[in-house]
C-alpha positions in Angstrom: -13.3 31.8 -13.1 -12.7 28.2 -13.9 -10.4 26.3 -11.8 -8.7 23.0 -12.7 -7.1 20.4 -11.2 -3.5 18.8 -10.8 -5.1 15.7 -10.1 -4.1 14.1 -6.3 -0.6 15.5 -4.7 0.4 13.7 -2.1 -1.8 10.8 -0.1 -1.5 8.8 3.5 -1.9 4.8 2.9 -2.6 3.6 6.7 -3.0 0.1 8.0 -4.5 -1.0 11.3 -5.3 -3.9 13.2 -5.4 -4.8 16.5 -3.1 -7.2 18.8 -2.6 -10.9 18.8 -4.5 -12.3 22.2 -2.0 -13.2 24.5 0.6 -16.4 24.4 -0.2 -15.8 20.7 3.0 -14.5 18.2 2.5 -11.3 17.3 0.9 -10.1 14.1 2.7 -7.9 11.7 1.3 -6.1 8.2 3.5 -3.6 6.1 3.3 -1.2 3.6 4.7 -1.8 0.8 4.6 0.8 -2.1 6.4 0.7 -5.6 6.8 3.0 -8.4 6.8 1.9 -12.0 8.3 3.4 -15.6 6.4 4.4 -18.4 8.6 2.3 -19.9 7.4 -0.4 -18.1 4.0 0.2 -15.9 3.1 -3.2 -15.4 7.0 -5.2 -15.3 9.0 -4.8 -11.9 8.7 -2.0 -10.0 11.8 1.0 -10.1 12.2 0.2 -6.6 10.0 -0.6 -3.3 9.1 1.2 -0.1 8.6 -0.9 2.7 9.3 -1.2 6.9 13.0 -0.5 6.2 13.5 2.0 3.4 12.4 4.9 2.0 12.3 6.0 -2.0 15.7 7.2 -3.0 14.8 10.8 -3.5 12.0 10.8 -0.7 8.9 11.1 -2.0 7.7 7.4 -0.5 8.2 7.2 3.1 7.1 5.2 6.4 6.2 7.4 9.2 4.4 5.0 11.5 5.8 1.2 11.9 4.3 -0.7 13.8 5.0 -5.0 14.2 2.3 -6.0 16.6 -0.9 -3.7 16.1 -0.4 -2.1 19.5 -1.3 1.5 19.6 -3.7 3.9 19.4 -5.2 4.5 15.6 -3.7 3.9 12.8 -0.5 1.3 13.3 1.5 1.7 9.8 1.1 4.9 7.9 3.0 5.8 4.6 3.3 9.2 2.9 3.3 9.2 -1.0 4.3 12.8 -2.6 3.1 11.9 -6.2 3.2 15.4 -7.6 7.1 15.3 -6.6 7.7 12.3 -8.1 9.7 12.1 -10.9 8.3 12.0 -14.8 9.3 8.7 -15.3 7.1 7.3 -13.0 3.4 6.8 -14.5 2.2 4.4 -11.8 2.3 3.5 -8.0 1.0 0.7 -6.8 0.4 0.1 -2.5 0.0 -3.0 -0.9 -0.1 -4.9 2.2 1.3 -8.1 3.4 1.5 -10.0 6.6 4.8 -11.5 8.1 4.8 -15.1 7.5 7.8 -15.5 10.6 5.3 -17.4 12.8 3.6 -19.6 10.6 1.2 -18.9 7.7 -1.4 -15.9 8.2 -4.1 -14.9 5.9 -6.0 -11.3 6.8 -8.8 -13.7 8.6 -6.4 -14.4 11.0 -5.9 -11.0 11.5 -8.0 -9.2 14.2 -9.6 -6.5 13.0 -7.7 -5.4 9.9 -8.3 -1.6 7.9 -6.9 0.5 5.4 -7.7 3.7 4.6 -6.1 5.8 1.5 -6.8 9.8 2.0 -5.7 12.7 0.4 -5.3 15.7 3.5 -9.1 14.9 4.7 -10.5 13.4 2.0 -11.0 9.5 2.0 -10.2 8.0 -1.3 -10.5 4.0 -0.1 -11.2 2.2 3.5 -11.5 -1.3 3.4 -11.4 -4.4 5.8 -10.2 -7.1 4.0 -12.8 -9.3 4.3 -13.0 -9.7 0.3 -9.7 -11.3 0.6 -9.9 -13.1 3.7 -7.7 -16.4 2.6 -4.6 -14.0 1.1 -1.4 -13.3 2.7 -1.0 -10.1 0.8 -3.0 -7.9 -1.1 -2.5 -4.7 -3.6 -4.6 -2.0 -1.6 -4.9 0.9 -4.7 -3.1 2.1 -7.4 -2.0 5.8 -8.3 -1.5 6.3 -12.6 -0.3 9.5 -14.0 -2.6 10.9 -16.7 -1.0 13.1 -20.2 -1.3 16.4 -18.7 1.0 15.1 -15.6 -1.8 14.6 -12.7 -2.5 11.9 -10.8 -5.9 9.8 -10.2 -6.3 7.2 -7.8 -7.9 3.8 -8.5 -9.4 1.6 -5.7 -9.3 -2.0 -5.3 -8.5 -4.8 -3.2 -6.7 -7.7 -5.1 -5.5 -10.7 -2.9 -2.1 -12.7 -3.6 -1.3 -15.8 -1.8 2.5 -14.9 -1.5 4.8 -14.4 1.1 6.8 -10.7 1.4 9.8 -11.9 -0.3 7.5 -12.7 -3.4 4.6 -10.1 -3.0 6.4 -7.2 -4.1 7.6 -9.1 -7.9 3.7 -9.5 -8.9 1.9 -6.6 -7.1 2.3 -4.6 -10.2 2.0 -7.4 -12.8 -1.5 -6.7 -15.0 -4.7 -8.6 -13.2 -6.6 -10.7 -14.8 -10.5 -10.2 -15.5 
């Protein structure tokens, strides 16, 4: 019998890092997730998904926030149901940024910074930043729906040297070679 595939259903993006020492602010990365049109895969995204929200009907959701890196494991970790996402979506795009609130940070002055992108058990990306070590944000991965309706997952760190106001209005703009 030959099987085939929906493509990827629904995925965990997780961030960790670990705490500031102390008398130092603390350090704060977020998710930040954003569905795009077919209409429109590479303009603004429909809407974002980030430390406070959740996608309107939701398929994007936070369900770890963390804003100093204290814990055990993974500190922020988002839930992206693709295969319930609507048809007009042909591409998610997941990111990470750092709070700028107590002065400029780029991921070297984070301590110890991961992601890791999985599908149940299976790892699709882990990374530690280090090949964007100067940027303040960073797109993490991006999801794009194929003609038959699945989903396939594309791996890449891309660096942005913009704050979170400004990240989420060119993490889905086309990268240049």
């Amino acid at each position: 019998m030959a099987g085939f595939s929906k493509g990827i259903r629904k995925v965990e993006v997780a961030l960790k890092w670990d705490p500031s020492p102390a008398g130092r602010p603390p350090t704060d990365l977020d998710i930040v997730a954003g569905p795009y049109e077919s209409g429109d895969p590479y303009g603004a995204p429909a809407y974002l998904v980030h430390f406070d929200s959740r996608s309107p009907d939701g398929t994007i959701f936070l369900n770890r926030d963390s804003t100093d890196g204290k814990g055990f494991g993974w500190d922020e970790v988002m839930t992206i149901e693709l295969d319930r996402l609507d048809g007009r979506y042909t591409r998610v795009v997941a990111g990470a940024v750092i709070q700028q609130g107590a002065g400029r940070r780029t991921f070297s002055d984070v301590l110890n910074p991961a992601l890791r992108i999985r599908e149940g058990y299976t790892v699709l990306a882990e990374d530690d930043f280090g090949s964007v070590a100067g940027a303040t944000a960073a797109t993490i991965g991006e999801f794009l729906r194929d003609e038959s309706g699945g989903w396939t997952f594309h791996a890449g760190v891309h660096g942005y040297d913009e704050d979170p106001a400004a990240f989420p209005r060119v993490m889905g703009s086309r990268r240049r070679s």
